[in-house]
C-alpha positions as CSV (number, residue, x, y, z in Angstrom):
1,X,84.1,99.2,86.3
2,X,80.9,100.5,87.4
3,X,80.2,102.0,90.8
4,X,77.8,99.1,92.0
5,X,80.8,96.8,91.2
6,X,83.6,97.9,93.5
7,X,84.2,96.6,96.5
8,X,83.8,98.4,99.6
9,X,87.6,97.6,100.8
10,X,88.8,99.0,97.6
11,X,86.8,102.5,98.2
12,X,88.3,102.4,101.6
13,X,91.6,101.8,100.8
14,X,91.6,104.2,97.1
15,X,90.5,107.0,99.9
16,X,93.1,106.4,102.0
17,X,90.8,105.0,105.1
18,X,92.6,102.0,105.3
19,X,96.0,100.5,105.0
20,X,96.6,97.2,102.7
21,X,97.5,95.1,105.3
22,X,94.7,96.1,107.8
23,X,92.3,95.7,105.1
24,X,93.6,92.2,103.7
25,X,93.7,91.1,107.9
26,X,90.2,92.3,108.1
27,X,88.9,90.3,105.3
28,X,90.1,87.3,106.4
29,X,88.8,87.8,110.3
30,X,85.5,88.9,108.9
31,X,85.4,85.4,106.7
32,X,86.5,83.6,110.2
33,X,83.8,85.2,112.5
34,X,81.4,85.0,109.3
35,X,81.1,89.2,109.8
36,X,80.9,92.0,107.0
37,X,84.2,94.1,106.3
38,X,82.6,96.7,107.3
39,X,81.2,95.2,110.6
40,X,85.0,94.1,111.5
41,X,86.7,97.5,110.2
42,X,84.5,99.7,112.2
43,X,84.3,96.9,115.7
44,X,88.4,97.0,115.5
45,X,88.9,100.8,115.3
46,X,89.7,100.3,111.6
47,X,87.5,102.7,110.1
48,X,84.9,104.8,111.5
49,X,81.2,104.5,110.8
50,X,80.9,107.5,108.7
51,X,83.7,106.3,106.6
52,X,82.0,103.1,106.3
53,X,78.8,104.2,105.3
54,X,80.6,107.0,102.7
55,X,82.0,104.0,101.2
56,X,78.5,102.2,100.7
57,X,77.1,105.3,99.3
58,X,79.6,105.7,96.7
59,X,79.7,101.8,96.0
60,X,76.0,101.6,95.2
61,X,76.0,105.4,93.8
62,X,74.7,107.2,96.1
63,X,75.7,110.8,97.6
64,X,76.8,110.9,101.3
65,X,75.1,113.1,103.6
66,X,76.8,113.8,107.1
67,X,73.3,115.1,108.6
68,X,75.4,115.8,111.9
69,X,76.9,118.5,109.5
70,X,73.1,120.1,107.5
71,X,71.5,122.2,109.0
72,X,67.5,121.0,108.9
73,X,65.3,123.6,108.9
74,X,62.3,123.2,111.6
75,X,59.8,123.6,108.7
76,X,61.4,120.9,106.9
77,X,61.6,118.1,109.8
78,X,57.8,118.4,110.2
């Protein structure tokens, strides 16, 4: 399967973010309130932001960059 293909609960829950159950319960709330998962992970504590957006990344196949965790140089942010 290719990367663009998996779901982002399945990359959540193959990187150990998320628990089975959580994640089916989440799916099913999110279809009830017409939300995304990851909308309804990261609003009940589920799963945080960055973990979120780290599982985009790879599901579209892109790397994930934690800029709170680069160091930009002065010349560069210009």
């Amino acid at each position: 399967m290719s990367k663009s293909k998996r779901r982002l609960g399945e990359i959540l829950y193959k990187k150990g973010y998320v628990g089975k159950e959580k994640l089916i319960a989440a799916i099913k709330k999110g279809k009830k309130v017409k939300k995304r998962l990851g909308e309804v992970l990261i609003a009940d504590g589920l799963a945080t932001e960055d973990q979120v957006f780290e599982a985009l990344a790879k599901q579209f196949g892109f790397e994930f960059i934690d800029l709170d965790k680069v160091d930009i140089s002065a010349e560069a942010a210009k």
